[in-house]
C-alpha positions in Angstrom: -22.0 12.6 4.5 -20.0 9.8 5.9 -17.6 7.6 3.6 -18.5 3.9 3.0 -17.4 1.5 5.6 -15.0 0.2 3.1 -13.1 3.1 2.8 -13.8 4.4 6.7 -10.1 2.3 8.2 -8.4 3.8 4.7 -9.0 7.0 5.6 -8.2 6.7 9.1 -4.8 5.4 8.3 -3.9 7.7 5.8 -5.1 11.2 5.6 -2.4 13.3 6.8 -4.3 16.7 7.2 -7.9 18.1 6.6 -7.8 22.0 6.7 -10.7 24.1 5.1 -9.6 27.9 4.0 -12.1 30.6 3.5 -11.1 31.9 0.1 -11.4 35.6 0.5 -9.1 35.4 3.7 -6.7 33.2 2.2 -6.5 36.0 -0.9 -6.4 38.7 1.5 -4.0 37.7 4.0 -1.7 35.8 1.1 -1.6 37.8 -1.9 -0.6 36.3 -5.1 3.4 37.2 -5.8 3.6 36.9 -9.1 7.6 37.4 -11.3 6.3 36.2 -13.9 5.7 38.7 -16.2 3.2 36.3 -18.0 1.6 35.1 -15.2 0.2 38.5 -14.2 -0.8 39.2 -17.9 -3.0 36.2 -16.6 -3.6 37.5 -13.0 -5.0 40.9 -14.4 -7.6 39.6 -16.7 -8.7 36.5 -13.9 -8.6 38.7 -10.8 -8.7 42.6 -11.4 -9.4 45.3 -8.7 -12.0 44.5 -6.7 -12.2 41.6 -7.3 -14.3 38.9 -4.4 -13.6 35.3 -4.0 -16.6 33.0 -2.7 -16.7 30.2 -0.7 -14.2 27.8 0.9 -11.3 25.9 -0.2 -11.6 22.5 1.5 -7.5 20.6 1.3 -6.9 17.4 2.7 -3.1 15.0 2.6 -2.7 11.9 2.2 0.4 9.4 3.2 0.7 6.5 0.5 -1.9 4.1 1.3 -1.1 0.2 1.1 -2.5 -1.1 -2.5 -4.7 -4.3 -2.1 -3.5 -8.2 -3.0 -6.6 -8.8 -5.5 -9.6 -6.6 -7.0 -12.7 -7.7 -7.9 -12.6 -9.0 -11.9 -16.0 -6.4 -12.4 -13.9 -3.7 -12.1 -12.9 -3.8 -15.4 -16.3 -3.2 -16.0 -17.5 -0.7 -14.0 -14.5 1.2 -14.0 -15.1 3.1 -17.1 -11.8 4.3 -19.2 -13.0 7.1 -21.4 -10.2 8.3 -23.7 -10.5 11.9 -25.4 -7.8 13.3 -27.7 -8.1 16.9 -26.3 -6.9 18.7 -23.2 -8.1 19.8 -19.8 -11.2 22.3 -20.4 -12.6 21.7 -17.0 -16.1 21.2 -18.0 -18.3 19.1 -16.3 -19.1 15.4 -18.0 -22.0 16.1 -19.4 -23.7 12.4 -18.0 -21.7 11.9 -15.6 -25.3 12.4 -13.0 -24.4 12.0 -9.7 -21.1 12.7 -9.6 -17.6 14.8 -8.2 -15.5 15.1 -10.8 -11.2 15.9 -10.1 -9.3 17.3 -12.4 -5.2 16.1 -11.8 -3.0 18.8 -11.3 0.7 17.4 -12.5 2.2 18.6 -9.5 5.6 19.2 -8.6 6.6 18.0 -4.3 6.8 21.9 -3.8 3.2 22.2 -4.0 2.2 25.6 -5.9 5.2 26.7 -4.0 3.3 27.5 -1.2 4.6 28.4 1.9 4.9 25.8 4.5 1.2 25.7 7.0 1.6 24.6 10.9 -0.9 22.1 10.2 -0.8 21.1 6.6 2.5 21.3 4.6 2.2 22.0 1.3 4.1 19.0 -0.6 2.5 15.8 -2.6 5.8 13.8 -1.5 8.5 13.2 1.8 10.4 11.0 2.7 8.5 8.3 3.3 7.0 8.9 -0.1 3.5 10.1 -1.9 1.3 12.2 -0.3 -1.0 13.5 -2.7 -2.8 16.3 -2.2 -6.8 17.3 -2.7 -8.4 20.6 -2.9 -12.1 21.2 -2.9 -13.7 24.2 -4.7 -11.1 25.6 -6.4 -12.7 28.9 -8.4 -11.6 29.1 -12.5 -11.9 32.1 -13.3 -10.1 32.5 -16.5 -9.6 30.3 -19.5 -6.4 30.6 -21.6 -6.2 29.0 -25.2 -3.2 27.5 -25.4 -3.7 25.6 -29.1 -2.0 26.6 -32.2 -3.6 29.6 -33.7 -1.6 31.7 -36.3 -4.3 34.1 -37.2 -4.3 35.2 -33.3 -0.9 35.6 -33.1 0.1 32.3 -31.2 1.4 30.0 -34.2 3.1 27.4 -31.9 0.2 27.9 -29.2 1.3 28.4 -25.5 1.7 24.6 -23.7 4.1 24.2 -21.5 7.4 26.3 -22.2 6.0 28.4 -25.1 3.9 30.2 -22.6 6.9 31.7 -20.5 8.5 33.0 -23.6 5.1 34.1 -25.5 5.4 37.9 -26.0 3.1 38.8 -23.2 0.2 41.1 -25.1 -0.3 37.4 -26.7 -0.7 35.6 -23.6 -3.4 38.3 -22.9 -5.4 38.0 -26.3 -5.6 34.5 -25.2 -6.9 34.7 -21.5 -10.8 35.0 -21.2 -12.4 35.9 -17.8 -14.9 33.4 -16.8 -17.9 35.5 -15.2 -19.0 34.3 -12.8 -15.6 31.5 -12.4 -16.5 27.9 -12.1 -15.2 25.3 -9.9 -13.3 22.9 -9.9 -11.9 19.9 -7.5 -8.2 19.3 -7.8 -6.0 16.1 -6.9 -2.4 17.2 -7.0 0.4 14.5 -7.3 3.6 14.3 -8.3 4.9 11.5 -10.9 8.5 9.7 -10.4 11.1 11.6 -11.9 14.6 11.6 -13.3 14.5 7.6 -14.6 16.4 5.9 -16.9 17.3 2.6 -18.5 13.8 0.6 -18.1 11.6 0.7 -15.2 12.5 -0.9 -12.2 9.8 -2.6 -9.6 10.3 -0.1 -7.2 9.6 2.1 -9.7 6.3 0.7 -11.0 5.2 0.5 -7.3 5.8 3.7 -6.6 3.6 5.2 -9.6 1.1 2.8 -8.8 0.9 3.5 -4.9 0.5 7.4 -5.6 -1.7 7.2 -8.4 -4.0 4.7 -6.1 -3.5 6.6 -3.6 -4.9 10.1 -4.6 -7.8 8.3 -6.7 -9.0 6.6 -3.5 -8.7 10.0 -1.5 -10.9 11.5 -3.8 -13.4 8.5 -4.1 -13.3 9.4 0.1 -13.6 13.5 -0.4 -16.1 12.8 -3.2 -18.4 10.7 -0.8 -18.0 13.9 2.2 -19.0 16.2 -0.7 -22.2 14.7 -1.8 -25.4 15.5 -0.2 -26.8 12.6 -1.2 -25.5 8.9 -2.0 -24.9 6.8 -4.0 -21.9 9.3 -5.4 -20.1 8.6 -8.5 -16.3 9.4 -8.8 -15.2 11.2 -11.8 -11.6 11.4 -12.4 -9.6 13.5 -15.6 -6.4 12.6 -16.0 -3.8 12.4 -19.1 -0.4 12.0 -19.7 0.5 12.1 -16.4 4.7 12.0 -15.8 5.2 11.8 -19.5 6.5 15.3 -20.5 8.9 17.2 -18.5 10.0 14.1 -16.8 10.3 11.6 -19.7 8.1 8.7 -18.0 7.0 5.6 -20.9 3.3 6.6 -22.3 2.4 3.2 -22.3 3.3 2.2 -18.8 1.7 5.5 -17.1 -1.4 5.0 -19.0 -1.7 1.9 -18.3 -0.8 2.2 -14.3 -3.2 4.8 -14.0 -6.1 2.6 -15.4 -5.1 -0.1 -13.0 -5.1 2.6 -10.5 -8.5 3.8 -11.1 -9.6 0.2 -10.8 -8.0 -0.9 -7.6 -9.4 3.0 -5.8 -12.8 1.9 -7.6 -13.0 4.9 -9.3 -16.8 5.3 -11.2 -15.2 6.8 -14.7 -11.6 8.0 -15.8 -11.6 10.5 -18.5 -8.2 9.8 -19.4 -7.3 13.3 -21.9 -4.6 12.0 -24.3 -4.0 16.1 -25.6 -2.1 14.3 -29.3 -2.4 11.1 -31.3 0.9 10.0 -29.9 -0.8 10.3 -26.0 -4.0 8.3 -27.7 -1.8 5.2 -29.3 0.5 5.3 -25.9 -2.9 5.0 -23.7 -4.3 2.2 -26.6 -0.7 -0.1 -25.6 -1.1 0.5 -22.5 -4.7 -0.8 -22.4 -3.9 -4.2 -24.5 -1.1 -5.0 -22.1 -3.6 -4.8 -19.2 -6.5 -6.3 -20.8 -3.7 -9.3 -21.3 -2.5 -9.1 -17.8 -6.4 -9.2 -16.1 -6.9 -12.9 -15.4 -9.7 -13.5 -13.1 -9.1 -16.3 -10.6 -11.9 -18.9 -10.3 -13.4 -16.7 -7.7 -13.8 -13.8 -9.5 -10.6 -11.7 -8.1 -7.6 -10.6 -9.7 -4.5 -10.9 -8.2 -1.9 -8.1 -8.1 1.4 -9.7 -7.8 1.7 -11.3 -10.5 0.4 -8.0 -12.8 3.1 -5.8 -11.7 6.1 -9.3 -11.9 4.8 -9.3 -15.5 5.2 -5.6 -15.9 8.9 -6.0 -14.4 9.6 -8.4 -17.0 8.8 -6.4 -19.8 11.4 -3.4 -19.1 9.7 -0.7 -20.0 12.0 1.8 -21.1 11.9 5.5 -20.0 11.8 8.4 -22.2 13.3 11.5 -22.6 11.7 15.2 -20.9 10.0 17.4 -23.8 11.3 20.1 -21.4 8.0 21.1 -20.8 
């Protein structure tokens, strides 16, 4: 399936690499090597012996793609912001029709520390900036329940650092084998990191450019993966940046909204996990429902959006450590 005209000179300019892996190879040659003694708790129960691994992994990088001077005014329409208080469960939307569907992967540069490929390196940033990273067909084939549940053992759940420290015969009462696995589409990227004070312009660039970046790559991979068109886009995302590296709710929200928009993205389930995610993704959306001001021909100019956001200093956070 060839990619709309539109987006034909985009992705001519900026994909990086296009590799596609056979999975059972790529297991067999590459081995998992896991230290983690909770991590193979996990392996065991997702892969055990004899375990076979079907179909192909299809990975594609990006180089940070050049963000537009005005969007249509419509997109705010058809650009659909769907807001659930819940976490990633990987399930498909169930209306979402004719649609891919990407699940973000808050990535680290050192992608999955992977080691490095002669024609693909494994990072989702360099020195000339983002490069996100998209991989199609990823198999699930486990599902670990990571909520608060003191009658099973896991009373502060296992998010983010708790899991590492969770006495591991926990972390396997928690991990259900998904037979036969799913799968799932991927878009790895990497938010800024180690800010401080309030946000600079650089700074909001910079998150916007990756997040528009790796929506519009998979708006491109989405169109080569449909057999037939028109294909819509379905993006989950959450608090992307917000944790570990201390980035402003509010701001990333709404960046990532504006993000979707610019890429044309179809529908952004955006998965705020706690109330605080859902009230820092509500702020965000009343600042940029005040900064949209059509023109008189319909278009929305970008300049002035991210002065405005400048202006208002939004301050950085602190990590959670997770």
């Amino acid at each position: 399936m060839p990619t709309p005209p539109s987006l034909e000179a985009v992705e001519f300019a900026s994909l990086l690499a296009r590799y596609r892996f056979v999975t059972q190879s790529l297991v067999d040659e590459h081995p998992p090597r896991l230290v983690d003694r909770n991590k193979k708790r996990v392996h065991a129960v997702a892969c055990p012996p004899g375990s076979r691994h079907d179909g192909a992994l299809l990975v594609t990088r990006w180089g940070p793609m050049e963000l537009p001077a005005t969007v249509p005014a419509s997109r705010a329409e058809t650009t659909v912001c769907e807001p659930r208080e819940d976490v990633f469960d990987y399930a498909p939307v169930a209306d979402a029709g004719a649609a891919v569907e990407w699940h973000l992967n808050f990535a680290c540069s050192a992608l999955f520390n992977a080691p490095p490929h002669p024609d693909l390196a494994p990072r989702t940033r360099d020195v000339f900036g983002p490069t996100p990273v998209l991989i199609r067909g990823v198999e699930r084939r486990c599902a670990v329940a990571i909520a608060p549940d003191a009658a099973a053992g896991r009373p502060d759940g296992l998010y983010g650092a708790r899991f590492g420290v969770a006495p591991p015969d926990d972390v396997t009462a928690a991990t259900r084998a998904l037979t036969p696995p799913t799968v799932s589409n991927i878009l790895a990227m990497e938010a800024p990191t180690g800010g401080h004070g309030v946000y600079t312009a650089a700074q909001i660039r910079d998150v916007l450019v990756t997040a528009y970046t790796g929506f519009t790559a998979a708006r491109i991979e989405s169109w080569r993966a449909a057999e037939a068109a028109p294909i819509a886009t379905v993006v989950h995302t959450g608090n992307w940046g917000t944790g570990a590296y201390g980035g402003n709710k509010a701001l990333m929200a709404l960046l990532q909204v504006l993000a979707a928009r610019l890429a044309g993205v179809d529908r952004l389930v955006f998965h705020t996990h706690t109330a605080e995610g859902t009230a820092g993704l509500r702020a965000g959306m009343e600042v940029l429902g005040r900064l949209w001001q059509p023109r008189g021909d319909g278009e929305v100019e970008l300049a002035p959006m991210l002065a405005a956001l400048e202006a208002m200093r939004f301050p950085w956070g602190v990590s959670d450590g997770n």
